[in-house]
N, C-alpha and C positions, 0 to 999 in steps of 0.2 A: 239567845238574847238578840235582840233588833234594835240595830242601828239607825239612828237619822241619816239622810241623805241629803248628798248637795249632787243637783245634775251642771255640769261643768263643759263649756267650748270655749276653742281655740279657731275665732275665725281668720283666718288669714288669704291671702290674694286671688286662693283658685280654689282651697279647701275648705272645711270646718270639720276641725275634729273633733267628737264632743264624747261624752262614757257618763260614769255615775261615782259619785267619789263617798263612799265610805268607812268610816274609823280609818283615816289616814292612808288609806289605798283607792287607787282607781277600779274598780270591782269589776267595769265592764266599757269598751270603748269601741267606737268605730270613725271614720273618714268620709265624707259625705263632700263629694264632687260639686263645687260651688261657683255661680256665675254671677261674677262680683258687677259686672256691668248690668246687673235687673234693675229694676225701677222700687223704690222706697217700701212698697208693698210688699211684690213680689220675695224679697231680700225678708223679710219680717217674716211673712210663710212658711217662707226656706227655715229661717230659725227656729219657727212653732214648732216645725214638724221635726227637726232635729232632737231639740227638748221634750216633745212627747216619747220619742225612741225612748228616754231614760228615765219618764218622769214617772214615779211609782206614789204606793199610799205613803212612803213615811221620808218623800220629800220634803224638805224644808226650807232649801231656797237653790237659786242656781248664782249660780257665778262665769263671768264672762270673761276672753280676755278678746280686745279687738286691734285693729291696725291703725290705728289712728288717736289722737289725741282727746283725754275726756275727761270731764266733770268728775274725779269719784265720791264727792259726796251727792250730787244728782244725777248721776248716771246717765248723762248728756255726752254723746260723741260727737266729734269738729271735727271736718277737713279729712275724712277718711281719703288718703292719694289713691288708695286698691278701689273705694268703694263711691264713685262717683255721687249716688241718688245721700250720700250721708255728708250733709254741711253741715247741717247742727238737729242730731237725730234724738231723742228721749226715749233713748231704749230700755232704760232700767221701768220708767214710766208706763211705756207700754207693758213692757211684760210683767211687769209687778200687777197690772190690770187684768191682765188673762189670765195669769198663776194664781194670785194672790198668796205668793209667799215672794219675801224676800229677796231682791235679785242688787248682784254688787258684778260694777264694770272696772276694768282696769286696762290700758294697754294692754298689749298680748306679748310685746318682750318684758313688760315689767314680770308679767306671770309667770313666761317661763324662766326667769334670775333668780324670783324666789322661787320655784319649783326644783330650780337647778341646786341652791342655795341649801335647801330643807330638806330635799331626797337625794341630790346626785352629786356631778361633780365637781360643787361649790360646797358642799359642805364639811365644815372644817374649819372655812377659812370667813374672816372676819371683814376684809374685802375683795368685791370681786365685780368682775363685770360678767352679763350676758349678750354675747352678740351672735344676733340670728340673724342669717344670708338665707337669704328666701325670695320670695318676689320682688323685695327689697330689702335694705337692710336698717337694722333698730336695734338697739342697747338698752341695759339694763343695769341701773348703779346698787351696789350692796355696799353700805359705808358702812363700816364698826357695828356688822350684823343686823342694819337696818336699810330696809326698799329707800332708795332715792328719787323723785320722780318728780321733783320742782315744783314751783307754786302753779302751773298749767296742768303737769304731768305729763312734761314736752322733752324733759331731760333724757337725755339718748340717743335725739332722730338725728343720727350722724351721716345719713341716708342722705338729707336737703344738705348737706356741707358740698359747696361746689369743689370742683375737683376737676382739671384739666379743661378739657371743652366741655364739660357736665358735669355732673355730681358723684358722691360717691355711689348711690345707688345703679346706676350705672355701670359702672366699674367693679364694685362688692359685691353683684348679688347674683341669681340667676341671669339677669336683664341680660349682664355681660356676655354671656359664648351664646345670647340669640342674636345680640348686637352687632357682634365682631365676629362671628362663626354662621350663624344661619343657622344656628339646630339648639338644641337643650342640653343642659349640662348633662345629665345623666349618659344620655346618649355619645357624648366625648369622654365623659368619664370611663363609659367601658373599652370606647377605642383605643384611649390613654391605657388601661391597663392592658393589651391585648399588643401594647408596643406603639402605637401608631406615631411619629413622632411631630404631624399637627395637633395633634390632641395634648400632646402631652406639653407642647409649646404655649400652649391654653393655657395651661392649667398651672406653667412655669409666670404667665403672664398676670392668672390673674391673684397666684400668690403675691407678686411685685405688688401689686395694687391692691391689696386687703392690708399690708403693710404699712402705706402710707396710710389707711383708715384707722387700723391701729393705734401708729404711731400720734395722730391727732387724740385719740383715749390717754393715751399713757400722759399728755402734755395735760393733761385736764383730771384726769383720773387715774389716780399710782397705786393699783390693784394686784394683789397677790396673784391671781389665777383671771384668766378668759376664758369661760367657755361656750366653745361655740354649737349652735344649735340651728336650725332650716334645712332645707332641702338640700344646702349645697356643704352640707356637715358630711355626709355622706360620701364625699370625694376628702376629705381630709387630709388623708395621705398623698394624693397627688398636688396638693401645692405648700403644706406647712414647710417642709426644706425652704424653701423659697423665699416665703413671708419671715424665717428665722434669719436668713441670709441677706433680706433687703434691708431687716431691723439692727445688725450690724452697724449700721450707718446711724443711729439712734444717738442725740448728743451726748446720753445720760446714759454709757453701759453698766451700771449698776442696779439700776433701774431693768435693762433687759439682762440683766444675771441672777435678779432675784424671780424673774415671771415668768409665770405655766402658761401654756396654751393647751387645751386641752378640747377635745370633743365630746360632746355631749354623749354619753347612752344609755340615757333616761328616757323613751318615747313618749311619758306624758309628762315632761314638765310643766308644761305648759296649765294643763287639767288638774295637775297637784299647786300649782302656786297659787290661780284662781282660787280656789276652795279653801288655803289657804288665806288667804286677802279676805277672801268673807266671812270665813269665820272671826278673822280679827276684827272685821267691822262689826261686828254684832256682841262683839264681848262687852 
């Protein structure tokens, strides 16, 4: 028996990851090395050719998730920070004109909260947050089992919340140990396990400071579980001590006595919430 298809990306800062999502599973995916500073075209191409990777006879629509703030019932993206040529882009518009099937956009943290929520490890639980550390950082509200994402679809950029001499994103995401270190997280992440005790002062430092990011969620939003999710998920264990240690100081220890932190290891939530979200728009 043959399934419909929904072909499904996750564009984010430096990558797109996109696969093909069918009957409730991502059937096939890959990672396509991405240069967020191309020109408005350029950036459109990149996506055709990602989408045709996946796009077969018995697709039916695609579904996107992006970095930046969007229209989702016109499928207009504003203000991409990653993606400079996107001030106010009609993506759903274009591509619905080369496909002609179907295309629904959402943030790309709101996609991976419900992807997190529906497959992995938010599900369960009736509130939750998703916060992805990645190029930068962005949040995801799940109230009483339902996407939260404001009358813009702006709820979550906890990334522009200033914070010391700059903002969170700064301090929560990758940016951070290229900032204050000179090199990439991964890259101290392995020296951190291997002993090195500047690395692992990194990563003492930047759990201090995903804490107060935190601790800004829980004053706004009083969530069962946070799972976190981005490139800097993957280092997990070298700063959650830390970030548990800083939230100590939390006015409200009941609040931090009822709350999970947890990491995500679902690798496509992201491609599973999207598809979800579209399918909900079409019902």
């Amino acid at each position: 028996m043959s399934f419909p298809s929904i072909v499904t990306l996750d564009i984010g800062g430096t990558k797109i990851n996109a696969g093909r999502y069918v009957n409730g599973l991502i059937e096939e995916s890959r990672s396509f090395e991405f240069r967020a500073s191309a020109s408005s075209k350029d950036i459109e191409d990149f996506i055709i050719h990602c989408i045709d990777t996946f796009f077969i006879q018995s697709t039916v629509g695609i579904a996107i998730g992006v970095p930046c703030i969007v229209d989702t019932q016109l499928g207009v993206v504003y203000d991409a920070v990653n993606i400079p040529a996107w001030k106010e882009f009609d993506l759903k518009g274009r591509l619905e004109s080369h496909y002609q099937v179907d295309v629904y956009v959402n943030n790309d943290v709101n996609c991976f909260t419900v992807g997190e929520h529906a497959f992995g490890a938010g599900k369960g639980y009736h509130d939750m947050v998703g916060l992805c550390l990645g190029t930068g950082v962005g949040s995801g509200f799940i109230i009483q089992n339902q996407l939260y994402q404001g009358h813009n679809c702006s709820a979550g950029e906890i990334g522009e919340v200033k914070y010391l001499n700059s903002s969170i994103d700064n301090y929560c995401s990758g940016q951070f140990f290229e900032w204050q270190y000179g090199t990439c997280g991964a890259v101290l992440a392995d020296q951190a396990r291997e002993g090195a005790s500047d690395a692992i002062d990194a990563f003492k430092q930047f759990g201090q400071h995903l804490a107060q990011a935190i601790s800004h969620l829980l004053l706004v939003i009083d969530p069962q579980v946070i799972v976190i999710g981005g490139s800097v998920s993957k280092s997990f264990e070298l700063y959650i001590e830390d970030v548990w240690k800083e939230l100590a100081k939390f006015p409200y220890q009941n609040v931090i006595n009822n709350l999970k932190i947890v990491p995500s290891t679902q690798s496509d939530s992201a491609l599973l919430g999207a598809a979800r979200l579209h399918l909900a728009s079409v019902r």
